[in-house]
C-alpha angles and dihedrals in degrees: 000000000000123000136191106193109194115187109221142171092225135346141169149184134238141187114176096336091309110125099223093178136356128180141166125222108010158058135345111197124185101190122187121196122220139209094260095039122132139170090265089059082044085063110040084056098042094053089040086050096046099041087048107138099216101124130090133249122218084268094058097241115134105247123108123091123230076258096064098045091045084236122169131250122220101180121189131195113237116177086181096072079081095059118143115210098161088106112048136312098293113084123241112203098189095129092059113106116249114273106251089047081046099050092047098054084045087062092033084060100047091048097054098058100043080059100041106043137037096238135113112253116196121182142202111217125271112244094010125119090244122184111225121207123177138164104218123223112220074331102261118182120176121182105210114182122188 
């Protein structure tokens, strides 16, 4: 699995002028399922991702999770983080697991963290053309792959 985490004041998630998800102070993350990919691999991420220490305390250092400050998840599915450029221009996506394994891990993900933590999760639709809109804080963007 690849992740990008973005930490944002707000952001939310769109398909044709429908709001999917919405949240306040938080986390983006665009998570992309592979091929080899299993629900091992679906927890490890969710409870490093959740556990991330990119927020900051009162006295500015860089050291509270999402956790410690009760911030809020939208996580988006994003087949292209698996994009293969090394031949050519046009992406291969070869590496990207199938849809329906793909679609399930999504859900999997999701899951695991609305049972396992206390924050709102909020979520964009796997296979839909979403809009993304997001106010960065900082901004702070980590990549995590498992």
């Amino acid at each position: 699995m690849k992740a990008i985490i973005q930490r944002v004041n707000q952001a939310q998630v769109t398909t044709e002028e429908r709001t999917l998800g919405k949240i306040s102070k938080g986390m983006v993350v665009l998570l992309g399922v592979g091929q080899e990919d299993k629900q091992q691999t679906v927890e490890k991420l969710a409870e490093e991702i959740s556990n991330l220490r990119i927020f900051s305390s009162a006295d500015k250092n860089i050291d509270r999770s999402v956790r410690d400050i009760e911030g809020e998840i939208l996580i988006v599915p994003q087949f292209t983080l698996y994009a293969d450029t090394s031949k050519g221009n046009r992406p291969s996506f070869m590496k990207a697991a199938d849809p329906e394994k793909a679609k399930q891990l999504y859900l999997n993900f999701v899951d695991y963290l609305k049972d396992n933590s206390r924050l709102k999760i909020a979520t964009g639709e796997f296979g839909a053309m979403m809009d993304v809109s997001l106010v960065n804080d900082g901004p702070v963007t980590i990549i995590l792959e498992e």
